[in-house]
N, CA, C and O atoms as CSV, one atom per row, in Angstrom:
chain,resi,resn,atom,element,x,y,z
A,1,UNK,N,N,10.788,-7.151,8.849
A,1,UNK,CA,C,11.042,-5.742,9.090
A,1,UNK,C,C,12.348,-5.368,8.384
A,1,UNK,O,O,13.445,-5.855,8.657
A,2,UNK,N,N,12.054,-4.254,7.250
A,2,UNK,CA,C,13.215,-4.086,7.100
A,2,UNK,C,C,14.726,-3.556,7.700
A,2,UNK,O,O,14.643,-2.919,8.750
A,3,UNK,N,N,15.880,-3.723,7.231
A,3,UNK,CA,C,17.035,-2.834,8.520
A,3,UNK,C,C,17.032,-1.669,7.960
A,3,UNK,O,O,16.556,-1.225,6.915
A,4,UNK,N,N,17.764,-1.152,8.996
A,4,UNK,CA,C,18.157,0.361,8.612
A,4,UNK,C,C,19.033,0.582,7.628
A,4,UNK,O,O,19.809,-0.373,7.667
A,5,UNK,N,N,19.445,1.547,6.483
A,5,UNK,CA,C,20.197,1.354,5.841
A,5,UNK,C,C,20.214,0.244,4.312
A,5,UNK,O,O,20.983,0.265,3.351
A,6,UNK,N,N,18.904,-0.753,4.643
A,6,UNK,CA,C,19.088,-1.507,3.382
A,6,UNK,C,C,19.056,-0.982,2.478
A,6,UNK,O,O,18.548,0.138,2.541
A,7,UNK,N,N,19.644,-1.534,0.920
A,7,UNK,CA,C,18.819,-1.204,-0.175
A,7,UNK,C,C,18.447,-1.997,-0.459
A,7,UNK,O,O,18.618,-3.207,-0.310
A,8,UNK,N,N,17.395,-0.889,-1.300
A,8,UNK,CA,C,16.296,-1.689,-1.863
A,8,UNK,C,C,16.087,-2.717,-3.118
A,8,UNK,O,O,16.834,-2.331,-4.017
A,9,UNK,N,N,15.395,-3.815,-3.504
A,9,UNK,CA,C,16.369,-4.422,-4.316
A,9,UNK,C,C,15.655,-3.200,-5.972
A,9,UNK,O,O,14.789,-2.351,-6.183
A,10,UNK,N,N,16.849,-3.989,-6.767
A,10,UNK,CA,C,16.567,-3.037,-7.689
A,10,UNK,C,C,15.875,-2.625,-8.761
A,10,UNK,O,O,16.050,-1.626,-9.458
A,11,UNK,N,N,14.737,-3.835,-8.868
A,11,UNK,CA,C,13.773,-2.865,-9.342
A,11,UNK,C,C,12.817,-2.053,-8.680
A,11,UNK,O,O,11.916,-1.599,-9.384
A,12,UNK,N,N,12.827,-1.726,-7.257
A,12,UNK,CA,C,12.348,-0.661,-7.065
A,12,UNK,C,C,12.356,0.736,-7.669
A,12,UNK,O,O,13.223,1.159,-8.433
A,13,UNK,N,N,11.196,1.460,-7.200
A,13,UNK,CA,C,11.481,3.078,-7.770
A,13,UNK,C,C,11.451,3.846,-6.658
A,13,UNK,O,O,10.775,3.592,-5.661
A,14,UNK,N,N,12.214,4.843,-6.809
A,14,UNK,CA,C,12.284,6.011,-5.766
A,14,UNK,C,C,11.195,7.127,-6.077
A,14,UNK,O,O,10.565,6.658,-7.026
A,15,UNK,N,N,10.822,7.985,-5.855
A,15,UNK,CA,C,9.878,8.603,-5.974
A,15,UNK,C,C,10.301,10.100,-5.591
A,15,UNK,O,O,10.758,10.224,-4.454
A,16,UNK,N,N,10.230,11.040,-6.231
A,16,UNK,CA,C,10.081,12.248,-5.677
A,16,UNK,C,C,8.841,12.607,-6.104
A,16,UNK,O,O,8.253,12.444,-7.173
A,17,UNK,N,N,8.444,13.318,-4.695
A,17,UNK,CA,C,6.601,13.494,-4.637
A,17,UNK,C,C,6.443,15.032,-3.946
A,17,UNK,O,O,6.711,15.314,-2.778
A,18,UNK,N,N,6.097,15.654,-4.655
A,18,UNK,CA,C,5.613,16.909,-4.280
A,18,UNK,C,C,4.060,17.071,-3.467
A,18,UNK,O,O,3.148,16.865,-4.268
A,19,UNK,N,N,3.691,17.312,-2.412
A,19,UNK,CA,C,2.243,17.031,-1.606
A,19,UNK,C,C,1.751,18.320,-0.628
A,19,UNK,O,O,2.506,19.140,-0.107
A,20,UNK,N,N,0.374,18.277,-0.530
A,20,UNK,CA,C,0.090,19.322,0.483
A,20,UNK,C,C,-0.543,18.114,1.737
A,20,UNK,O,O,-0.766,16.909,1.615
A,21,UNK,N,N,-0.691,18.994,2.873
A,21,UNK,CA,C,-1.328,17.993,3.860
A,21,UNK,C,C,-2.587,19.152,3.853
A,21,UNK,O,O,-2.452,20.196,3.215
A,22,UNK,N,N,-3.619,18.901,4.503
A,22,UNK,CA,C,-5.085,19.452,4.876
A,22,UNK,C,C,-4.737,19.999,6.303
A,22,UNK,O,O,-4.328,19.379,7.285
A,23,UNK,N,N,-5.073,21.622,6.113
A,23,UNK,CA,C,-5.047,22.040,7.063
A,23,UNK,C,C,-3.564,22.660,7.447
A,23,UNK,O,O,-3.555,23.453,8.389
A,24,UNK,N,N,-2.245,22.350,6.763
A,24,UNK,CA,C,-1.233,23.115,6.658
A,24,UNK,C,C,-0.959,24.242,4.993
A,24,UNK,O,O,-1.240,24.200,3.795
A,25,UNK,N,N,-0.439,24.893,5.710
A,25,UNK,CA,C,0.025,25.974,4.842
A,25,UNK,C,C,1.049,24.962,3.929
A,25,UNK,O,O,1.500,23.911,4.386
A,26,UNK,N,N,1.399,25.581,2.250
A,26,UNK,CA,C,2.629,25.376,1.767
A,26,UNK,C,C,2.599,23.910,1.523
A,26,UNK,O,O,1.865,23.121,2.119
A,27,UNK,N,N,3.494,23.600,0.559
A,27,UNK,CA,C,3.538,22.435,0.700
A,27,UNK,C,C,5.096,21.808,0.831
A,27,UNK,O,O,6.036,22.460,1.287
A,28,UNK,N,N,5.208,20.247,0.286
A,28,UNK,CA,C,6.242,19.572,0.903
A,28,UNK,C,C,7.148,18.739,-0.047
A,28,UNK,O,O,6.701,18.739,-1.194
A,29,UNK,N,N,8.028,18.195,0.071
A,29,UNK,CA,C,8.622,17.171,-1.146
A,29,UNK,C,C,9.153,15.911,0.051
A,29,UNK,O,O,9.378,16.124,1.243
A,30,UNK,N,N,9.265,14.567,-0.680
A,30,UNK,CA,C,9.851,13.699,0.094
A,30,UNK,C,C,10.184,13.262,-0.961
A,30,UNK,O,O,9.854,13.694,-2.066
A,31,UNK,N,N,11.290,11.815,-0.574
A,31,UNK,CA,C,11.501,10.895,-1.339
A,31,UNK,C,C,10.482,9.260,-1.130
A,31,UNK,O,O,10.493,8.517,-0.148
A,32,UNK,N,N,10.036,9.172,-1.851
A,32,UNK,CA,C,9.283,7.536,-1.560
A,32,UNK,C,C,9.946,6.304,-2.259
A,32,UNK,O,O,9.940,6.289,-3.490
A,33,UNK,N,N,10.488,5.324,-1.608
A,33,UNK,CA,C,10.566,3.820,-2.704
A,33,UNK,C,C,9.281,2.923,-2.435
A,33,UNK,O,O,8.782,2.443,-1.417
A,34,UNK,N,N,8.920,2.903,-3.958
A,34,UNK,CA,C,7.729,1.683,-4.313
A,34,UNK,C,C,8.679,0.401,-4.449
A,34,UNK,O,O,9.820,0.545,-4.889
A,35,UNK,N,N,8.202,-0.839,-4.073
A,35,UNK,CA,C,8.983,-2.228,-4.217
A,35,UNK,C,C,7.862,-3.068,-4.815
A,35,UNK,O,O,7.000,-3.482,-4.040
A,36,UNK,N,N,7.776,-3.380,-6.179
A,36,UNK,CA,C,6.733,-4.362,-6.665
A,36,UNK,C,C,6.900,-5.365,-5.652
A,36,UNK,O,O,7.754,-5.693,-4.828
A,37,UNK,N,N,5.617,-5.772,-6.072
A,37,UNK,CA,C,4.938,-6.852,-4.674
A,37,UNK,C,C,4.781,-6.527,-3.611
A,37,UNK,O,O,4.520,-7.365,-2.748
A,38,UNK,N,N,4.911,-4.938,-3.269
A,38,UNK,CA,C,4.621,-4.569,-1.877
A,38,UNK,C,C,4.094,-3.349,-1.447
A,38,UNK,O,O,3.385,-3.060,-0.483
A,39,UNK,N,N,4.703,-2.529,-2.576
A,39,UNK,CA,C,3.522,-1.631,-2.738
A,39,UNK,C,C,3.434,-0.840,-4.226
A,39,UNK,O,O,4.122,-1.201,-5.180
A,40,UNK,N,N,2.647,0.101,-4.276
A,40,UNK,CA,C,2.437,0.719,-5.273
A,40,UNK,C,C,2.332,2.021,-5.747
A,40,UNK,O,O,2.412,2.713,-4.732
A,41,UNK,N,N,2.174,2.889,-6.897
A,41,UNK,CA,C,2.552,4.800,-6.561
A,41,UNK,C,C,0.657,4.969,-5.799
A,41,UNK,O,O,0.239,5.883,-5.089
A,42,UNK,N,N,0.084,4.041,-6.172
A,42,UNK,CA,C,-1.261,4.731,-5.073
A,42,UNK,C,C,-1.264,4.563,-3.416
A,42,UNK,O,O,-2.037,5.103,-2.625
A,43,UNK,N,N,-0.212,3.687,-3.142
A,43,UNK,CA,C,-0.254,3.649,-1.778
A,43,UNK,C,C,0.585,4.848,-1.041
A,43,UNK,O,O,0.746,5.043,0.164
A,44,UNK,N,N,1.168,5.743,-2.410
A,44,UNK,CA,C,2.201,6.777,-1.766
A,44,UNK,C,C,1.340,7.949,-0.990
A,44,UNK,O,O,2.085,8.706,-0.368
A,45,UNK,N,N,0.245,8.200,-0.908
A,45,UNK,CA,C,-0.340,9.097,0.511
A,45,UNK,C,C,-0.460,8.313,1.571
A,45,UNK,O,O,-0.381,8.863,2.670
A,46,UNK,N,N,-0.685,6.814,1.509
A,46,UNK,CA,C,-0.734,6.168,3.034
A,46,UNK,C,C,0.730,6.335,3.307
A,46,UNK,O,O,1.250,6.352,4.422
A,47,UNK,N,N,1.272,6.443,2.254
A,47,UNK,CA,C,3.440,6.093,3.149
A,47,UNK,C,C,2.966,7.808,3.635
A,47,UNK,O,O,2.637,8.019,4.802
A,48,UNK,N,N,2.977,8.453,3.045
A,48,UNK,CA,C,3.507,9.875,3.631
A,48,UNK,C,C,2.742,10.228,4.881
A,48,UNK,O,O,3.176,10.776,5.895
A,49,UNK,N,N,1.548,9.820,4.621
A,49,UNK,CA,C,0.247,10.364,6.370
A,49,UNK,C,C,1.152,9.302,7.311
A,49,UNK,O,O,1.659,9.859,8.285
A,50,UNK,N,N,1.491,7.609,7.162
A,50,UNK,CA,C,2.064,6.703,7.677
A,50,UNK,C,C,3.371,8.126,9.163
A,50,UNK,O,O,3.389,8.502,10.334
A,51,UNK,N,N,3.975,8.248,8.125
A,51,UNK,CA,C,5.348,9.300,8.521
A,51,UNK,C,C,5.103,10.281,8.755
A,51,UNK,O,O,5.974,10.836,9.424
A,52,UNK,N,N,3.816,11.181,8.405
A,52,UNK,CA,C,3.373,12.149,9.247
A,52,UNK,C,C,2.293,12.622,10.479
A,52,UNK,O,O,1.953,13.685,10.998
A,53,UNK,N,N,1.934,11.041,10.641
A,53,UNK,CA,C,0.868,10.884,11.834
A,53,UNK,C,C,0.626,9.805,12.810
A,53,UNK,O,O,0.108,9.740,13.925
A,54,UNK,N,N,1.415,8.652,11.664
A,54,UNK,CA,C,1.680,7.449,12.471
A,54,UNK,C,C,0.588,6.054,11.999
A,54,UNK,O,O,0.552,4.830,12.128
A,55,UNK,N,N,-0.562,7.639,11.128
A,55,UNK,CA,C,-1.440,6.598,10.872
A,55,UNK,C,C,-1.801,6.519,9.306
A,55,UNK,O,O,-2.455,7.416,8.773
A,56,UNK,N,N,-1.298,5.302,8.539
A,56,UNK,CA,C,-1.702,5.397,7.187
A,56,UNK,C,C,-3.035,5.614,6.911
A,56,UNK,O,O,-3.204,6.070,5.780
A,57,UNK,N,N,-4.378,5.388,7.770
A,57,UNK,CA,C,-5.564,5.641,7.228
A,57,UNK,C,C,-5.602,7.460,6.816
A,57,UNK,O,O,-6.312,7.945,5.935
A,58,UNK,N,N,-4.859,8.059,7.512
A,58,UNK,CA,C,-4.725,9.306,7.218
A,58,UNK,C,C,-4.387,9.649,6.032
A,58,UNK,O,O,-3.763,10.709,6.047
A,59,UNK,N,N,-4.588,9.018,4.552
A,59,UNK,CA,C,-4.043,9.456,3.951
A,59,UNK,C,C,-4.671,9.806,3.075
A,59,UNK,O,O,-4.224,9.892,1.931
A,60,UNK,N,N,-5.891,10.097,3.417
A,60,UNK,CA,C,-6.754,11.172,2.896
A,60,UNK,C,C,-6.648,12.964,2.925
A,60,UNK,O,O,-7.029,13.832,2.140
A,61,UNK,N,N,-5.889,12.994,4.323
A,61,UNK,CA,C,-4.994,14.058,4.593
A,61,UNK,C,C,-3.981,14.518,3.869
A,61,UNK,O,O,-3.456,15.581,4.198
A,62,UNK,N,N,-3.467,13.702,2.606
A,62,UNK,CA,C,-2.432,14.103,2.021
A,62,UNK,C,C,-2.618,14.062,0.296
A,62,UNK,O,O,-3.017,13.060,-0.296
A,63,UNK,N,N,-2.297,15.179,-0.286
A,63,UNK,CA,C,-2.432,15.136,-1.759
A,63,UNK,C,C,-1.493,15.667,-2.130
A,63,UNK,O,O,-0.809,16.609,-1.730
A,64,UNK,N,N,-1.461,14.446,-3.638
A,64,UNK,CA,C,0.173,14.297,-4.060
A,64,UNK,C,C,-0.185,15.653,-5.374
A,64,UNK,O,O,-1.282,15.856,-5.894
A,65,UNK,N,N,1.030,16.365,-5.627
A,65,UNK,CA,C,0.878,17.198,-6.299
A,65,UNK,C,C,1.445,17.244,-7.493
A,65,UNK,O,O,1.143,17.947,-8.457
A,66,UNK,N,N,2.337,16.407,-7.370
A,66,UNK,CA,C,3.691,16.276,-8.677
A,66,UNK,C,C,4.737,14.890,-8.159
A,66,UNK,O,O,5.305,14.920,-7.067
A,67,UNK,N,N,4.840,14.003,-8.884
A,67,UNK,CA,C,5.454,13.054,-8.474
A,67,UNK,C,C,6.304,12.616,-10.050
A,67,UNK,O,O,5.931,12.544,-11.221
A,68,UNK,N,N,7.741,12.365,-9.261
A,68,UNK,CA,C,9.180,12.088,-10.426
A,68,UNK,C,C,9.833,10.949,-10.021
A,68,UNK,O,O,10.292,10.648,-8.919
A,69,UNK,N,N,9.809,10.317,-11.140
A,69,UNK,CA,C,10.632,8.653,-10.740
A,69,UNK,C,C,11.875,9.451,-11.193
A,69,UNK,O,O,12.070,10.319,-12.044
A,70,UNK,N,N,13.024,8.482,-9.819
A,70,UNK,CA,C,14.562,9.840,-9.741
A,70,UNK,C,C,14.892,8.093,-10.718
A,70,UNK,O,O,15.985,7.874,-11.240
């Protein structure tokens, strides 16, 4: 489990991801880090439904709209 506060090591990528959810108005921006070997930019709707429902299968609920490696 990771701690609070770690970083990440550094070849990770951060992600800025522009997304709508189904069924809300407007949409949203977050930041995401991908960590080779653990995940990947297609697993970035399970991270975001993950944080907005609790449940990554939800992440059919979420479409990415614009996504920027910071």
């Amino acid at each position: 489990m990771p701690r609070t506060g770690a970083v990440p090591p550094p070849d990770a990528t951060r992600y800025r991801v522009t997304y709508a959810v189904a069924g809300t108005d407007g949409v949203r921006q977050a930041e995401v880090t991908v960590v080779p070997g653990y995940s990947q930019e297609s697993d970035i709707p399970a991270v975001l439904a993950a944080h907005l429902t609790g449940n990554p299968a939800d992440a059919r609920l979420v479409t990415v709209l614009a996504l920027r490696a910071d």
